[in-house]
C-alpha positions in Angstrom: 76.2 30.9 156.8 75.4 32.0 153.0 77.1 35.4 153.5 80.1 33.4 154.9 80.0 30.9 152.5 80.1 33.3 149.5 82.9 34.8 150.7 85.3 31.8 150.9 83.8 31.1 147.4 84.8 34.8 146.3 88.4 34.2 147.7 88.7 30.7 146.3 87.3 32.3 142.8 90.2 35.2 143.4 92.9 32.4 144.0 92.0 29.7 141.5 91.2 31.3 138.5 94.8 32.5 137.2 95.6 28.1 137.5 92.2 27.2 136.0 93.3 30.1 133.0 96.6 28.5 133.0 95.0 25.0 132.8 92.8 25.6 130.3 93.7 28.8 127.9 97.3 28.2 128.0 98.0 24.3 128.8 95.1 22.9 126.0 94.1 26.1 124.1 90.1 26.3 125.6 88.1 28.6 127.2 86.8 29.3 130.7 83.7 30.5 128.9 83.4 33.1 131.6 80.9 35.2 130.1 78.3 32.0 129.9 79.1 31.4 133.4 78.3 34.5 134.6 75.2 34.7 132.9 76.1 37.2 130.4 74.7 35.1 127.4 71.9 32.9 128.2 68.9 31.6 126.3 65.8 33.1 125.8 62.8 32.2 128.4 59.9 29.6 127.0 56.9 32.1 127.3 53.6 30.3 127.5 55.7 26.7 128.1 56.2 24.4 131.1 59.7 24.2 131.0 62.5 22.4 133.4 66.3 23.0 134.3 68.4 19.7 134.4 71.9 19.8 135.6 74.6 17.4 135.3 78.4 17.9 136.1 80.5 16.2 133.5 80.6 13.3 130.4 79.4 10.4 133.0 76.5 12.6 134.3 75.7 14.0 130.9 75.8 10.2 129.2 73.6 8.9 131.8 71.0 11.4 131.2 70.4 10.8 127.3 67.0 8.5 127.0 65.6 10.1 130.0 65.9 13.6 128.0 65.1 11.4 125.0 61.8 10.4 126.6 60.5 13.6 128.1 60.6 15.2 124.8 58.5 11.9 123.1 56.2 12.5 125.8 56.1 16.1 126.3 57.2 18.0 122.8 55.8 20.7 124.3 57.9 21.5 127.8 61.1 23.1 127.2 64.3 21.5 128.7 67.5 23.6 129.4 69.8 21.6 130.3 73.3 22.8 131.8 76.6 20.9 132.8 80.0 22.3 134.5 82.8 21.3 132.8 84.3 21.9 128.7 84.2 18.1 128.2 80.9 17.7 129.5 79.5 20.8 127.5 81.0 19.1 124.0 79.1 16.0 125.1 76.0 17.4 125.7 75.6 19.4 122.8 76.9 16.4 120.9 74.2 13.4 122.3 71.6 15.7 123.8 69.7 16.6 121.0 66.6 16.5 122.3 67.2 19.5 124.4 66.6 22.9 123.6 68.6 24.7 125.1 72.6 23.7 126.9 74.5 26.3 128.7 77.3 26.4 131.4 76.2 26.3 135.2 76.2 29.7 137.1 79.5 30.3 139.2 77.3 29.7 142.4 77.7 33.5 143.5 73.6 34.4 144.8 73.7 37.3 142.1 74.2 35.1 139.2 72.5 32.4 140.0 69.6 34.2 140.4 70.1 35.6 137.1 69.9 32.5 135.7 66.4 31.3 137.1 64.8 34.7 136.3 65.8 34.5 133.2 65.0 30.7 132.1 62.0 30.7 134.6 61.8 26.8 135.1 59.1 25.3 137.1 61.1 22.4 138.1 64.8 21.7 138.6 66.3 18.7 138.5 69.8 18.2 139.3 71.5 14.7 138.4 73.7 12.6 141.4 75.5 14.6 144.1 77.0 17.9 143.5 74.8 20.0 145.7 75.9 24.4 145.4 74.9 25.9 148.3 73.5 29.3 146.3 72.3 27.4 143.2 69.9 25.3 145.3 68.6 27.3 147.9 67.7 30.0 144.5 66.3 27.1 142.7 64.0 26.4 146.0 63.0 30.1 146.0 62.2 30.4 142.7 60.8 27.3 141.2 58.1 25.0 142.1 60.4 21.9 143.0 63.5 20.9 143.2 64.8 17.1 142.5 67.8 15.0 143.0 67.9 12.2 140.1 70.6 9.4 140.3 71.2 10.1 143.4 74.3 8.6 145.5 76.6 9.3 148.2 80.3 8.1 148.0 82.1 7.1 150.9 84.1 10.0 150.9 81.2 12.2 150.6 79.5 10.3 153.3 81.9 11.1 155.5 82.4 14.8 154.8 78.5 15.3 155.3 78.4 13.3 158.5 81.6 15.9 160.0 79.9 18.8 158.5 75.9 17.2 159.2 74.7 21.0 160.2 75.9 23.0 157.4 74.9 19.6 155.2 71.4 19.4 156.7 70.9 23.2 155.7 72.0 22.6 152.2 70.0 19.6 151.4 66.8 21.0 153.0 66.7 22.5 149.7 65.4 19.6 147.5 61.7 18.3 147.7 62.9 14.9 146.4 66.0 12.8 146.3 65.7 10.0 144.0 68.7 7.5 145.0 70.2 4.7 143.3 70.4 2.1 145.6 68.8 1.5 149.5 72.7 2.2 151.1 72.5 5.4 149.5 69.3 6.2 151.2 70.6 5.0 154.5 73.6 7.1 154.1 71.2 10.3 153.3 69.1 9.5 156.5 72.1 9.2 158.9 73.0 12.4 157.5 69.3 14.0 158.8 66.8 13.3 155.7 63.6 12.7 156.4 62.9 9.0 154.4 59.4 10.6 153.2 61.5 12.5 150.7 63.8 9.8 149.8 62.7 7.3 147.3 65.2 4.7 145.2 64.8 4.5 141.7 67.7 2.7 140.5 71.1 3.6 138.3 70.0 5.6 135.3 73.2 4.8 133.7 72.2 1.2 133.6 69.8 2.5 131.1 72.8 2.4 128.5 71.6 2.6 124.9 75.0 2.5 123.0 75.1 1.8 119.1 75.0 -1.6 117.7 78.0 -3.2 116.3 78.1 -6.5 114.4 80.9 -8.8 113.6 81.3 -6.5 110.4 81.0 -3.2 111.8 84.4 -4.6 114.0 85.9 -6.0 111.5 86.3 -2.7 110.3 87.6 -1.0 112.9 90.1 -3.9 113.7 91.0 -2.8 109.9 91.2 0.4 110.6 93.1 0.4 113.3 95.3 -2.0 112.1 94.6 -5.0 114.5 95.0 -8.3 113.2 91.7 -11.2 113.4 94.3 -13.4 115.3 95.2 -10.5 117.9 93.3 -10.8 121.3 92.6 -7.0 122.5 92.7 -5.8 125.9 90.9 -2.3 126.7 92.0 -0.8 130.4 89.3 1.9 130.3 89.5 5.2 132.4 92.9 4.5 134.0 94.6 6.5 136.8 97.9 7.4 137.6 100.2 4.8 138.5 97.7 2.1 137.3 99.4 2.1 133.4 102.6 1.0 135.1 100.9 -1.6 136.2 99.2 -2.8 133.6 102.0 -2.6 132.1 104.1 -5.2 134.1 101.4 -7.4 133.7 100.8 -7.5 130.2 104.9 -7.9 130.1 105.0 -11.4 131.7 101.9 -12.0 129.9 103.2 -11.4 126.0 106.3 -13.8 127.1 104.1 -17.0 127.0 101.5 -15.5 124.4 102.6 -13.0 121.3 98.5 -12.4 120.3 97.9 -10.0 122.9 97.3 -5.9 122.2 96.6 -3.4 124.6 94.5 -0.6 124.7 94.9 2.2 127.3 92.2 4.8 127.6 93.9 7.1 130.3 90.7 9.0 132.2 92.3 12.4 131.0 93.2 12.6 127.5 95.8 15.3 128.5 97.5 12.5 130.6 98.4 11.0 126.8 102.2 11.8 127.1 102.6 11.4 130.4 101.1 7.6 129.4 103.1 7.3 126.2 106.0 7.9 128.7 105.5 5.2 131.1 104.4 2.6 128.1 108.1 3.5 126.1 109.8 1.8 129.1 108.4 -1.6 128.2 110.2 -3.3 125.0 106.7 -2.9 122.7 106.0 -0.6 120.2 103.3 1.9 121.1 101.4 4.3 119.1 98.6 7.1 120.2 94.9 6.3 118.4 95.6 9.7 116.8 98.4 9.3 115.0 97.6 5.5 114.1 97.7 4.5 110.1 96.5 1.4 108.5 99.8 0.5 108.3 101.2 1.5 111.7 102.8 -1.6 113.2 102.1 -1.6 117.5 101.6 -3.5 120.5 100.2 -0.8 122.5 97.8 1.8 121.9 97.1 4.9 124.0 93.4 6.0 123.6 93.9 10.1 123.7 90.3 11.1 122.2 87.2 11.9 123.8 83.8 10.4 123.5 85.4 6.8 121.2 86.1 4.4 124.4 82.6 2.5 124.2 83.3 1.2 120.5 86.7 0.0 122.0 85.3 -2.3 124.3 82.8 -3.3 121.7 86.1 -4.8 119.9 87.7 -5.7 123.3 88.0 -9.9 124.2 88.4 -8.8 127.7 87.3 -5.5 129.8 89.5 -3.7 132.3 88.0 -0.9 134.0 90.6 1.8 135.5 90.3 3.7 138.9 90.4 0.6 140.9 93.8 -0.2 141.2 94.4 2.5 143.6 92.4 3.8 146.2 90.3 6.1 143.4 87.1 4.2 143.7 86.7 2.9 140.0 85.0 3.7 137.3 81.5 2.9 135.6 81.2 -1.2 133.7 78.5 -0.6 131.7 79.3 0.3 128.7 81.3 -3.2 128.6 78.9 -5.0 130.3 76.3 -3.4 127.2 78.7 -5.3 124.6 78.8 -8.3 126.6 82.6 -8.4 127.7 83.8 -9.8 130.1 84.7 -7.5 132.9 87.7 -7.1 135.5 88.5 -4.9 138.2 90.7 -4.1 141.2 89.7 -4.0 144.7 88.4 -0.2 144.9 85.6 -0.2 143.3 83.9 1.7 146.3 82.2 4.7 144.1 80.5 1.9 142.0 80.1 -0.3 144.6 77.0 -1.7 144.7 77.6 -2.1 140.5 80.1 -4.4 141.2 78.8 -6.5 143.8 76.0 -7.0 141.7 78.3 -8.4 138.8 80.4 -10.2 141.0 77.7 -12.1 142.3 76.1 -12.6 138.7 79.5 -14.4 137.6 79.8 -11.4 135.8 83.1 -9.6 136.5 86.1 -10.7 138.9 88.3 -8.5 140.9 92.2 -8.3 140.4 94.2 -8.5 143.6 97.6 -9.0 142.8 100.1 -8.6 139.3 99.2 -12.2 139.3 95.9 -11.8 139.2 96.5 -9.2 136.1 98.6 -11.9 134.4 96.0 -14.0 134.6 93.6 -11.8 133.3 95.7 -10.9 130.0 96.6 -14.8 129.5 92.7 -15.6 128.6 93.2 -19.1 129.4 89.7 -20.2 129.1 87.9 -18.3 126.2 84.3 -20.4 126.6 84.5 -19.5 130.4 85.1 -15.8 129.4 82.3 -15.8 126.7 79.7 -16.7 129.1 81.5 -14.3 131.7 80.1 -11.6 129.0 76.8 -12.8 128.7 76.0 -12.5 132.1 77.1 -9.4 132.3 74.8 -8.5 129.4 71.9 -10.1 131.3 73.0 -8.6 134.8 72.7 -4.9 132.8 69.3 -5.7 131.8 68.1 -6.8 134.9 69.1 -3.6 136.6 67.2 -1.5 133.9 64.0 0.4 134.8 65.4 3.7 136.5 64.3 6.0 133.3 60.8 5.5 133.9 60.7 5.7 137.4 62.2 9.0 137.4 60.2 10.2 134.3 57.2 9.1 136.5 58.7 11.7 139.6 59.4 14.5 137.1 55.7 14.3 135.7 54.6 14.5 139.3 56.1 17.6 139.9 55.4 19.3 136.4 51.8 18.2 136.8 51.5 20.2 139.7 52.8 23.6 138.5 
């Protein structure tokens, strides 16, 4: 299976590397960072240290991971953590909030040869790899060559669910890999039992994302960046965060009927992709409102509409937000995270497919926390925020529900101790 695996993988390198050059070098000006990738340039080995490999795909992954990283180090100055990632976004991230680590670098290309590179290089004693993207070479090397292997954050999607339970052989082989899965929530440990795991190797530890540690802002701080932005005390602000294709038109058409009965609303869209930017701009320009990109905004620029087109800046919108939309549930996408929000004490709404976050949301739905849009209606309702105490205490809930979900840090820094003790 691994021989016929890596050759599909070798083909699909051969075949998708020209668009992913095209993508990236041509299209937005970065690099593949191939050399990194193939294991050309990596860091030194910790001689004479304990040391551990954490992996996380992209920004979400990487942001979740920041006070459990944070928190080995105050405990254990003395291991050394690599930590890698897959994509440019979530390398900039990393390197940005993970200062605690020692070392970040760019996941292997899962090719046998250069993953194995890797570990005899770094030498970990542990690897830890954060939610659900399982590499079929990467984690049958990291069994071989280190002393465990651990699934943090764990959680399996429906869609996922349902490719494992077609492909429950080759799966089963895969995930006999890791010595312990650490899953979010007890439907996420079902789902990895129907698919063949053993429950002694299952545990949940909770959403390490609901550890959110954001910065303070106070009533000055976003006074501030009203100013700067140009947004009026009077003006009630609407963030749609992460938003999909199809779902700015949307929004859109609500927030059209809405501005006919009240003239104090803005918008903010934060489209998931930042490339996505024009294509946005585009779709907003057929509305009668002026609109203007965050990056080319002026303390004097007059709009109605902004487009959010940076990286890394949407929490401090929804600290300034009166109400919290949260994109990728619109259409069948299956949403996005609400804590960052929910952190700031907004009030949070939603659309029906919420299914990658969904135990999230019925937790906040059943706190009084957040409410799901159905209908344009439903949106028009949302923008007219008819009943501002209502909506207030909508947002402290959903700053108390956050807290009450809390606690996944330590029980995973608890795991991770486990293991290293033992090496």
């Amino acid at each position: 299976m691994n021989i016929f695996y890596s050759f599909l993988l070798f083909i699909s390198f051969l075949f998708t590397l020209p668009l992913y050059f095209f993508r990236l070098k041509i299209l937005r000006g970065e690099s593949l960072f191939l050399r990194e990738r193939l294991g050309i340039r990596l860091p030194g080995k910790a001689a004479g240290k304990k040391s551990l490999w954490i992996h996380a795909v992209s920004v979400g992954e990487v942001l979740s991971l920041q006070n459990l990283v944070k928190k080995i180090k105050e405990r254990h100055p003395d291991w050394t953590v690599y930590f890698s990632t897959l994509t440019n976004t979530g390398m900039r991230v990393a390197r940005e909030k993970l200062v605690e680590a020692d070392h970040v670098f760019f996941i292997p290309l899962d090719f046998t040869c250069i993953v194995r590179r890797f570990f005899k290089t770094l030498e970990p004693k542990l690897f830890v790899l954060a939610e659900s993207e399982f590499w079929p070479n990467l984690l049958r090397e990291a069994h071989k060559q280190t002393r465990g292997v651990l699934v943090i954050n764990g959680r399996i999607s429906p869609r996922s669910f349902k490719r494992y339970s077609l492909l429950r052989f080759f799966a089963k082989r895969i995930l006999k890999n890791i010595d312990l899965f650490l899953m979010q929530t007890e439907e996420d440990k079902k789902k990895l039992e129907q698919i063949g795991i053993h429950s002694e190797g299952i545990r949940v530890a909770g959403n390490l994302k609901c550890e959110i540690s954001l910065p303070p802002l106070n009533d000055k701080d976003i006074l501030a960046l009203k100013t700067e932005l140009n947004i009026a005390e009077t003006k009630k602000v609407i963030v749609a965060g992460s938003t999909r294709k199809e779902e700015e038109r949307k929004l859109m058409e609500a927030y059209a009927i809405a501005r006919k009965i009240r003239e104090d609303l803005v918008l903010i869209l934060a489209p998931r992709h930042s490339e996505r930017a024009e294509e946005v701009e585009r779709i907003c320009q057929r509305f009668p409102f002026p609109i203007v990109r965050k990056t080319k905004i002026s303390t004097d620029t007059q709009w109605d509409v902004m487009i959010l087109d940076t990286i890394g800046e949407l929490a401090q919108f929804y600290a300034l937000c009166d109400i919290a939309f949260i994109g990728g549930s619109l259409i069948p996408w299956g949403g996005q995270n609400l804590l960052e929000p929910a952190f700031y004490e907004k009030p949070i709404f939603f659309g029906p497919h919420m299914e990658n976050f969904a135990f999230l949301a019925e937790k906040f739905i059943q706190a009084e926390a957040a409410r799901t849009v159905y209908s344009e209606n439903d949106l028009v309702e949302m923008f007219m925020i008819q009943d501002e105490k209502s909506l207030d205490e909508m947002g402290n809930r959903a700053k108390k529900t956050l807290n009450l979900l809390q606690g996944a840090t330590e029980r995973t820094l608890s795991a991770i101790e486990t293991f290293m003790a033992e090496v």
